[in-house]
PDB file with one MODEL, atoms N, CA, C and O in Angstrom:
MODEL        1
ATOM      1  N   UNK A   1      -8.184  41.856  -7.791  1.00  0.00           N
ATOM      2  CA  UNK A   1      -7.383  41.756  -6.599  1.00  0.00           C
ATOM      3  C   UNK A   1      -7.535  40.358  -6.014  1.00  0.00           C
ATOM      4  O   UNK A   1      -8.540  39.699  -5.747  1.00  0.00           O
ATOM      5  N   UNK A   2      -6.438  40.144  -5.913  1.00  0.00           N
ATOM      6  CA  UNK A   2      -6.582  38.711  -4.636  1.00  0.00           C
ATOM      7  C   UNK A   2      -7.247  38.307  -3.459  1.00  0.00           C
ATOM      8  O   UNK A   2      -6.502  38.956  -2.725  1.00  0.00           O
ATOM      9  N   UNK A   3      -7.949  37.829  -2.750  1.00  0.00           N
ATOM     10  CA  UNK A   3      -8.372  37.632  -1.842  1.00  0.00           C
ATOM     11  C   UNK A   3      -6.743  36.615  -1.035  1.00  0.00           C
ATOM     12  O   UNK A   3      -6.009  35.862  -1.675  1.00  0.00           O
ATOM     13  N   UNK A   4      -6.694  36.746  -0.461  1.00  0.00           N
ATOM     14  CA  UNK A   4      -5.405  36.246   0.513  1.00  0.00           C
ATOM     15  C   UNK A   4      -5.785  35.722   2.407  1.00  0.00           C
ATOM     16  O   UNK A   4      -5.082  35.373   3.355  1.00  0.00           O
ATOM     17  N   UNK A   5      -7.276  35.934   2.182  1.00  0.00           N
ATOM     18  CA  UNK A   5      -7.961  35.673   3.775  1.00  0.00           C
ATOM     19  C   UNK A   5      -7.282  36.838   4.349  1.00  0.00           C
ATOM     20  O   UNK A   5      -6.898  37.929   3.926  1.00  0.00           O
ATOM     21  N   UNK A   6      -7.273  36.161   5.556  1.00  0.00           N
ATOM     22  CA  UNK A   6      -6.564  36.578   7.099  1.00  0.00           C
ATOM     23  C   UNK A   6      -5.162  36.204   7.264  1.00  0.00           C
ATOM     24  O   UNK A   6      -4.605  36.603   8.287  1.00  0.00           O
ATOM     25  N   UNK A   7      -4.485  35.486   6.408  1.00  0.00           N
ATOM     26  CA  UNK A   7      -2.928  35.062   6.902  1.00  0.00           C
ATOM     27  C   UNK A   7      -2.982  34.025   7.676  1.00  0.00           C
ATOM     28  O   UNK A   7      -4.031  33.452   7.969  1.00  0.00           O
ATOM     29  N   UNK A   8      -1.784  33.683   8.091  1.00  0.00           N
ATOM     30  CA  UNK A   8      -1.458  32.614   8.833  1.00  0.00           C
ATOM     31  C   UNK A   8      -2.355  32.754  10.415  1.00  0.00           C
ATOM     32  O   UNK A   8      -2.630  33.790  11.019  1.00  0.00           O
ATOM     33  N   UNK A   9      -2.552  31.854  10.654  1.00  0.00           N
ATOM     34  CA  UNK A   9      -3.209  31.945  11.963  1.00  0.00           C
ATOM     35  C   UNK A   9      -1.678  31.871  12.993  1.00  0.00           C
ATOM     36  O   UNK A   9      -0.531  31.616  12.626  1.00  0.00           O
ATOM     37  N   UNK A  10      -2.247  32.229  14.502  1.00  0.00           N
ATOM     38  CA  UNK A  10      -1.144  32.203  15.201  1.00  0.00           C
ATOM     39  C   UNK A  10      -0.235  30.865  15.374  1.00  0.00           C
ATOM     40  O   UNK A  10      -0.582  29.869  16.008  1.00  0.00           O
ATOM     41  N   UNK A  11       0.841  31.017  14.771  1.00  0.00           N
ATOM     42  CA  UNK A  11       2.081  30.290  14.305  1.00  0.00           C
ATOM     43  C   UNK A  11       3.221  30.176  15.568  1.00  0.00           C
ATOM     44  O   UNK A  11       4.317  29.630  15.435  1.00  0.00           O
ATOM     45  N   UNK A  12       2.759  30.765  16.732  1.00  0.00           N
ATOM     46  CA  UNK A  12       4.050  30.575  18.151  1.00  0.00           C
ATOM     47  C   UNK A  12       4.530  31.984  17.400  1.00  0.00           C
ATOM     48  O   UNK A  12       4.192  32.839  16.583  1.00  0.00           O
ATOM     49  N   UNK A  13       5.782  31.479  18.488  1.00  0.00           N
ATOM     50  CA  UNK A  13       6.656  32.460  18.467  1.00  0.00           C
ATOM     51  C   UNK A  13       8.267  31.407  18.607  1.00  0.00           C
ATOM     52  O   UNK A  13       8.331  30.204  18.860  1.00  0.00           O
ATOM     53  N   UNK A  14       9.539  32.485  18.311  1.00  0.00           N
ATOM     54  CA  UNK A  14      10.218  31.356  18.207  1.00  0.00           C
ATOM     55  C   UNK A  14      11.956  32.729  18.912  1.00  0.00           C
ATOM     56  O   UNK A  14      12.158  33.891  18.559  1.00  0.00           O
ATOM     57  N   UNK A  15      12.752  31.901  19.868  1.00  0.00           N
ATOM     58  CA  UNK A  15      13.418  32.799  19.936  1.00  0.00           C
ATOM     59  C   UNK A  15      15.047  31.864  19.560  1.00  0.00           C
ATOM     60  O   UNK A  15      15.103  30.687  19.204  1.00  0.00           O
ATOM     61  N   UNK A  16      15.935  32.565  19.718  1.00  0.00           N
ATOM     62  CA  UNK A  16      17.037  32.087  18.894  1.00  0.00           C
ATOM     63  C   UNK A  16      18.470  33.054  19.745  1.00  0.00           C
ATOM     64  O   UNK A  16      18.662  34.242  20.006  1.00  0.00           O
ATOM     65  N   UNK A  17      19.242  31.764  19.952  1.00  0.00           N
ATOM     66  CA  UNK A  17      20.743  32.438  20.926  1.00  0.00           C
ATOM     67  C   UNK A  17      21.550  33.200  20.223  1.00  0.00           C
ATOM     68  O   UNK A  17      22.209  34.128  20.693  1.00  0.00           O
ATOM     69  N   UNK A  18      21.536  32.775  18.833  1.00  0.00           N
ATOM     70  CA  UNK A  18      22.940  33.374  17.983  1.00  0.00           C
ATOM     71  C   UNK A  18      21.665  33.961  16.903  1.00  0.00           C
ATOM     72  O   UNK A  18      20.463  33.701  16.847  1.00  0.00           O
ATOM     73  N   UNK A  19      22.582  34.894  16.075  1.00  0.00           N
ATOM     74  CA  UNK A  19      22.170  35.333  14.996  1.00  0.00           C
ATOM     75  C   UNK A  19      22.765  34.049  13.806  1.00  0.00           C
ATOM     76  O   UNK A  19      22.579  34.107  12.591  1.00  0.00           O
ATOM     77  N   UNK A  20      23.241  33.331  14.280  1.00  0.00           N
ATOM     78  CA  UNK A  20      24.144  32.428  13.402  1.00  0.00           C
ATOM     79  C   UNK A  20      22.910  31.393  13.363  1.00  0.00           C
ATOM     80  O   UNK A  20      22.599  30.939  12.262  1.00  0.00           O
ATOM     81  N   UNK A  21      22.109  30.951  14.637  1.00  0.00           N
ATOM     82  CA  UNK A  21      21.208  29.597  15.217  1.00  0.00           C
ATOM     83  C   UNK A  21      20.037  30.018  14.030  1.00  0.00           C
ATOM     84  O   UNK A  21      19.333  29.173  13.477  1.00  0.00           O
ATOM     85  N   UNK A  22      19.962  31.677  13.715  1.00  0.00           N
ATOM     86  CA  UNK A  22      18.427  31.817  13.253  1.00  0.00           C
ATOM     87  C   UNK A  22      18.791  31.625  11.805  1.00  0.00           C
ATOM     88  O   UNK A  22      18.061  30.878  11.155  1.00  0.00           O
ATOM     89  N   UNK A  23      19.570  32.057  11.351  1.00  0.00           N
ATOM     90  CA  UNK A  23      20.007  31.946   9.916  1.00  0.00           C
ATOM     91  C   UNK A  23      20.241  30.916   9.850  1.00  0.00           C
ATOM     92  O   UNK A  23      21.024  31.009   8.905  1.00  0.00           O
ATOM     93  N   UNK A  24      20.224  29.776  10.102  1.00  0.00           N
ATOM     94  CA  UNK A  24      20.763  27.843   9.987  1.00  0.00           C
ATOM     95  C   UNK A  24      19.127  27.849  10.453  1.00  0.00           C
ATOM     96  O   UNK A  24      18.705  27.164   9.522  1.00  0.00           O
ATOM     97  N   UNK A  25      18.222  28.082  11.062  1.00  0.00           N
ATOM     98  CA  UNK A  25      16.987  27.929  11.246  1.00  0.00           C
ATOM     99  C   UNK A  25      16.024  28.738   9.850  1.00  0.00           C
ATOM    100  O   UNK A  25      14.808  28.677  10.028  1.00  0.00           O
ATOM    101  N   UNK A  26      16.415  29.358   8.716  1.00  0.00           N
ATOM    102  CA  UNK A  26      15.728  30.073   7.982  1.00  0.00           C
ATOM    103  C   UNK A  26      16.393  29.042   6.498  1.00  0.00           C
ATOM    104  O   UNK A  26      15.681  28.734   5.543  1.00  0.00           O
ATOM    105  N   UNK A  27      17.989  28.625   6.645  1.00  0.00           N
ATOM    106  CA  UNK A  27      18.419  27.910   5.582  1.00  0.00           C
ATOM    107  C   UNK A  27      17.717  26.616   5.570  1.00  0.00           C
ATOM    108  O   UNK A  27      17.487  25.942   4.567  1.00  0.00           O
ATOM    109  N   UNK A  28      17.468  26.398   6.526  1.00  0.00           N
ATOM    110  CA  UNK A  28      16.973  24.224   6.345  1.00  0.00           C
ATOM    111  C   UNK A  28      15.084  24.579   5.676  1.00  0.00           C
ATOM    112  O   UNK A  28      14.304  23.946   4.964  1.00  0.00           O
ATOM    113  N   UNK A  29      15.046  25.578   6.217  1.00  0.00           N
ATOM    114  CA  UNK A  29      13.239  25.594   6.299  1.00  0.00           C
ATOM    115  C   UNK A  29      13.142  25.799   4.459  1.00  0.00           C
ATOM    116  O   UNK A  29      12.297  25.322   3.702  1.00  0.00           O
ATOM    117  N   UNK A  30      14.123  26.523   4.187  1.00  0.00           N
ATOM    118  CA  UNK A  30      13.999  26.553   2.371  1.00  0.00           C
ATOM    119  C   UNK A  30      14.682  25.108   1.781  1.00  0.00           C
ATOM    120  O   UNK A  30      14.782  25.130   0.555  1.00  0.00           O
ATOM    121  N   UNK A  31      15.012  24.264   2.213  1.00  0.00           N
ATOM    122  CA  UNK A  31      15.283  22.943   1.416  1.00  0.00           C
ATOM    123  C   UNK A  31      14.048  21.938   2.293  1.00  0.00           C
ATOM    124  O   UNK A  31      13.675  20.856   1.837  1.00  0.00           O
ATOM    125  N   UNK A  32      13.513  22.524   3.619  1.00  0.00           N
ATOM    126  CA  UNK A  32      12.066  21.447   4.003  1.00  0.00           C
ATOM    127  C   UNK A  32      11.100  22.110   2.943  1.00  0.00           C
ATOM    128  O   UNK A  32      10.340  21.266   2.469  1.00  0.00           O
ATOM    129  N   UNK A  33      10.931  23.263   2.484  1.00  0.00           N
ATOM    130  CA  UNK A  33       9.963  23.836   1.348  1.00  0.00           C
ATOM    131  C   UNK A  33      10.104  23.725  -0.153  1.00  0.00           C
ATOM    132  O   UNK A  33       9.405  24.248  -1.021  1.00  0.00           O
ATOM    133  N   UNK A  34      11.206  22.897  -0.283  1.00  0.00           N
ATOM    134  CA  UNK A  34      11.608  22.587  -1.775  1.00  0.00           C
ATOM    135  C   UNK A  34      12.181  23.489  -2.515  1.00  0.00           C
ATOM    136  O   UNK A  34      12.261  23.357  -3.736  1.00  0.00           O
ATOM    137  N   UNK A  35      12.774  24.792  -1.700  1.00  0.00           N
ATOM    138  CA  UNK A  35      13.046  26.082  -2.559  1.00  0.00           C
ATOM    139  C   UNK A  35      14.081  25.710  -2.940  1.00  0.00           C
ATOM    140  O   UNK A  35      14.234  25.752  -4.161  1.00  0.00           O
ATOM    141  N   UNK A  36      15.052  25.271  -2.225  1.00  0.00           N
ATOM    142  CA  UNK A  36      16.351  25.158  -2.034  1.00  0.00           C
ATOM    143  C   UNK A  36      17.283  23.096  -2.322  1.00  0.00           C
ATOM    144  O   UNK A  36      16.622  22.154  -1.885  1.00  0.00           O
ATOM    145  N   UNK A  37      17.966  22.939  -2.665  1.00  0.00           N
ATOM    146  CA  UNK A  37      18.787  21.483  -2.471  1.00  0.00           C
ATOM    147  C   UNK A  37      19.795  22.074  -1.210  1.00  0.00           C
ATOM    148  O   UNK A  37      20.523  23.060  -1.091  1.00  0.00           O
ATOM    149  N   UNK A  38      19.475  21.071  -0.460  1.00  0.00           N
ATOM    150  CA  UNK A  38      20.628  20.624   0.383  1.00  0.00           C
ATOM    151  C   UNK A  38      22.059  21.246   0.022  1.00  0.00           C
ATOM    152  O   UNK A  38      22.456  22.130   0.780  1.00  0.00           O
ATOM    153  N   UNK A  39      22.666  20.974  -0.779  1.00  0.00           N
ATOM    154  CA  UNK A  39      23.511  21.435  -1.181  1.00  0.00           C
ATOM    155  C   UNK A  39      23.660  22.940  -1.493  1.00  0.00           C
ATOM    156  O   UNK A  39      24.596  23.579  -1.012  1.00  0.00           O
ATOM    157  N   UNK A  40      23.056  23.308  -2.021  1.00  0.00           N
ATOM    158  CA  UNK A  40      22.717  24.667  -2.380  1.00  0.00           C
ATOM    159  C   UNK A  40      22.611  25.954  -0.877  1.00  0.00           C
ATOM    160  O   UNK A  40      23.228  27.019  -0.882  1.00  0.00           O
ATOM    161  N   UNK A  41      21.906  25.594   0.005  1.00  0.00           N
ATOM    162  CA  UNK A  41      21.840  26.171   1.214  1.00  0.00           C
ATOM    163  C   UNK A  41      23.207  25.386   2.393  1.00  0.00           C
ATOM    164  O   UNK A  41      23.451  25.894   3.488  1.00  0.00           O
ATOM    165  N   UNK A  42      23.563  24.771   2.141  1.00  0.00           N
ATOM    166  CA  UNK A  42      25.176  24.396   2.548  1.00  0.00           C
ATOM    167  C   UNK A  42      26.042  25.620   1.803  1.00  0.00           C
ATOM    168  O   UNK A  42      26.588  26.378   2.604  1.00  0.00           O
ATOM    169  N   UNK A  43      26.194  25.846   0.742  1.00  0.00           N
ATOM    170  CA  UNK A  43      27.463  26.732  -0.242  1.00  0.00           C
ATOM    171  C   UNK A  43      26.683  27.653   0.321  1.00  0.00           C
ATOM    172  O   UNK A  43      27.268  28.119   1.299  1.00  0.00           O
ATOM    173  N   UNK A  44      25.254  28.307   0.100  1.00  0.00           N
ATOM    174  CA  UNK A  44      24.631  29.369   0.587  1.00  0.00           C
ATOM    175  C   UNK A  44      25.563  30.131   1.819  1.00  0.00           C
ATOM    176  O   UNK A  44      26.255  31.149   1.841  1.00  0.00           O
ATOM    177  N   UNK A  45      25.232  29.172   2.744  1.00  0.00           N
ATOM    178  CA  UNK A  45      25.316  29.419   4.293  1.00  0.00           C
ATOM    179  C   UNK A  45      26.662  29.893   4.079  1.00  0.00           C
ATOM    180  O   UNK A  45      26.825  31.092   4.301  1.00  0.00           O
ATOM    181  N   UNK A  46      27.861  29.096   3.625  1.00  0.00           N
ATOM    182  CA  UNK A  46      29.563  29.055   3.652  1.00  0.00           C
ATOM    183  C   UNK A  46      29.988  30.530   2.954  1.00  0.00           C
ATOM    184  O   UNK A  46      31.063  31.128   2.906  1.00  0.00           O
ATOM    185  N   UNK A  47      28.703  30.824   2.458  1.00  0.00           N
ATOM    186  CA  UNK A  47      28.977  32.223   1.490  1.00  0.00           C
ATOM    187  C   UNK A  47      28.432  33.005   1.898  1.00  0.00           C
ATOM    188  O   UNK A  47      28.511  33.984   1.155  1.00  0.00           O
ATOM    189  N   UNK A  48      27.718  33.225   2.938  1.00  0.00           N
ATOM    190  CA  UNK A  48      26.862  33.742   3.945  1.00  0.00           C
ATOM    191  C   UNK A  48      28.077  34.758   4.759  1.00  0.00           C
ATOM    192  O   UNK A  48      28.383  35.947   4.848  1.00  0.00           O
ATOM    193  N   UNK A  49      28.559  33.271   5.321  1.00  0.00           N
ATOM    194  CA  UNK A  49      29.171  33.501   6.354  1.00  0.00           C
ATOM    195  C   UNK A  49      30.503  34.253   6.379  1.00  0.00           C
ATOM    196  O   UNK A  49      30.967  34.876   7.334  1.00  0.00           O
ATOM    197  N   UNK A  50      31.181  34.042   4.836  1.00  0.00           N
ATOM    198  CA  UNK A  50      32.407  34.777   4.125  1.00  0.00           C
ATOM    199  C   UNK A  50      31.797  36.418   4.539  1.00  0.00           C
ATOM    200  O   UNK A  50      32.114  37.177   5.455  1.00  0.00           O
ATOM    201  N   UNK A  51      30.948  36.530   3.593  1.00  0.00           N
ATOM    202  CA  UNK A  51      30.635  37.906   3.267  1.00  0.00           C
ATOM    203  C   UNK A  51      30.217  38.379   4.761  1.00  0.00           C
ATOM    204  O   UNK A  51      30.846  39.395   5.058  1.00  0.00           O
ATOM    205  N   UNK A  52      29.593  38.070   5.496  1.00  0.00           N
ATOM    206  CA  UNK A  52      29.599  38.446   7.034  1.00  0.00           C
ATOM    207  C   UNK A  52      30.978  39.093   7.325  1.00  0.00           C
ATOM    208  O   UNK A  52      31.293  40.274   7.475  1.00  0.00           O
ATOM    209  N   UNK A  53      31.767  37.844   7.360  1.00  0.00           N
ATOM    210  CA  UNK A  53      33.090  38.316   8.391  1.00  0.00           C
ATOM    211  C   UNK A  53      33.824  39.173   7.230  1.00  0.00           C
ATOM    212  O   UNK A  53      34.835  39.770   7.600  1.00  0.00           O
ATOM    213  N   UNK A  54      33.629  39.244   6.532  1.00  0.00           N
ATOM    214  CA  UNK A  54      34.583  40.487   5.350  1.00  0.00           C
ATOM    215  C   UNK A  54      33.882  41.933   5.724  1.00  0.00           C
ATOM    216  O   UNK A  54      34.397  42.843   6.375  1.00  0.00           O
ATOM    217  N   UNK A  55      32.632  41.899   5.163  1.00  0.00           N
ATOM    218  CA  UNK A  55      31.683  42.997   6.105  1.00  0.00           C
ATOM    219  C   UNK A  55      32.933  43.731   7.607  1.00  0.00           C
ATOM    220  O   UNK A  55      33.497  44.823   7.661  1.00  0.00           O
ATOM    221  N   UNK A  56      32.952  42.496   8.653  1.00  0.00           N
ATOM    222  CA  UNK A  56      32.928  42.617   9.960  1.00  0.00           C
ATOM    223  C   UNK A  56      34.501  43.463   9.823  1.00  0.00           C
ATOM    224  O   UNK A  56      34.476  44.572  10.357  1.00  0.00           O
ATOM    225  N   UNK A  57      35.630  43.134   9.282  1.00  0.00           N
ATOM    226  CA  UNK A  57      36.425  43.339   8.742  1.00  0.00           C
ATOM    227  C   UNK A  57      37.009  44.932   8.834  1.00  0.00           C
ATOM    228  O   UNK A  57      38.012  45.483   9.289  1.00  0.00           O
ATOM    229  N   UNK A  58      35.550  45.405   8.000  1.00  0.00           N
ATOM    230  CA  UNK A  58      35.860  46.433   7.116  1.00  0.00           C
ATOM    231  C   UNK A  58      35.274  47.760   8.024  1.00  0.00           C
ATOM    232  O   UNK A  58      35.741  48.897   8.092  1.00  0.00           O
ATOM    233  N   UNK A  59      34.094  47.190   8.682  1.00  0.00           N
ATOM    234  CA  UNK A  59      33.422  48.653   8.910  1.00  0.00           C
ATOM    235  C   UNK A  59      33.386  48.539  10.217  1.00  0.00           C
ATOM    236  O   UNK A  59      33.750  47.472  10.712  1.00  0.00           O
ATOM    237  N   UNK A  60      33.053  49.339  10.840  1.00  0.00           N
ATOM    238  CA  UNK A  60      33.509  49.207  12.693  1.00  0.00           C
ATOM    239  C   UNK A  60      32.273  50.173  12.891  1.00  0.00           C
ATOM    240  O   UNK A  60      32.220  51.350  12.534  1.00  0.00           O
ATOM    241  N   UNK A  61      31.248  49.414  13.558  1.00  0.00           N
ATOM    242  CA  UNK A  61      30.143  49.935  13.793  1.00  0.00           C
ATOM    243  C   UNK A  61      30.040  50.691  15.597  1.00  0.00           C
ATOM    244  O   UNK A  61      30.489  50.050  16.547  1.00  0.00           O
ATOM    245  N   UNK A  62      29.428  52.009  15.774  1.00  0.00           N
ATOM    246  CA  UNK A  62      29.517  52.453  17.051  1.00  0.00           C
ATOM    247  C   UNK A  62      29.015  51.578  18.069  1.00  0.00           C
ATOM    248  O   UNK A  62      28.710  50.500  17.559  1.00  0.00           O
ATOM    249  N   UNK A  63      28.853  51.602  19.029  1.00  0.00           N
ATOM    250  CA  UNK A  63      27.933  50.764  20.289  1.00  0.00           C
ATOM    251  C   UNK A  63      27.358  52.293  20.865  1.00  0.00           C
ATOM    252  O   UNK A  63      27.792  53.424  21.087  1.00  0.00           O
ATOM    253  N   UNK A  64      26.151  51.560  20.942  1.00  0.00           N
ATOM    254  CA  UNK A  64      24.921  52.936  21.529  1.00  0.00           C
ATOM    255  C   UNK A  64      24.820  52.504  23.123  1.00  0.00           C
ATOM    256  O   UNK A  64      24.108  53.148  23.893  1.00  0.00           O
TER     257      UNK A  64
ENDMDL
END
């Protein structure tokens, strides 16, 4: 088994206006971590954002 410590120590906290602000805040952090090219999380995001509003489109969710 792995030893993995304790985890991250306390890291803040972080709050966010749009659901749009946090997802553009989760895409850059994977091309500052090398996961991702620039480019790649640009088409990401644009394809993100398609499939969102097609989603939005289609299904009509209740309000509680």
């Amino acid at each position: 088994m792995i030893d993995l410590g304790k985890g991250p120590e306390d890291m803040g906290s972080y709050s966010y206006k749009s659901f749009y602000e946090f997802a553009s805040a989760i895409a850059i952090s994977r091309v500052y971590g090398g996961i991702h090219t620039r480019h790649a999380m640009e088409e990401g995001t644009k394809q993100g954002i398609k499939t969102a509003q097609n989603i939005d489109s289609k299904v009509k969710f209740r309000k509680v």
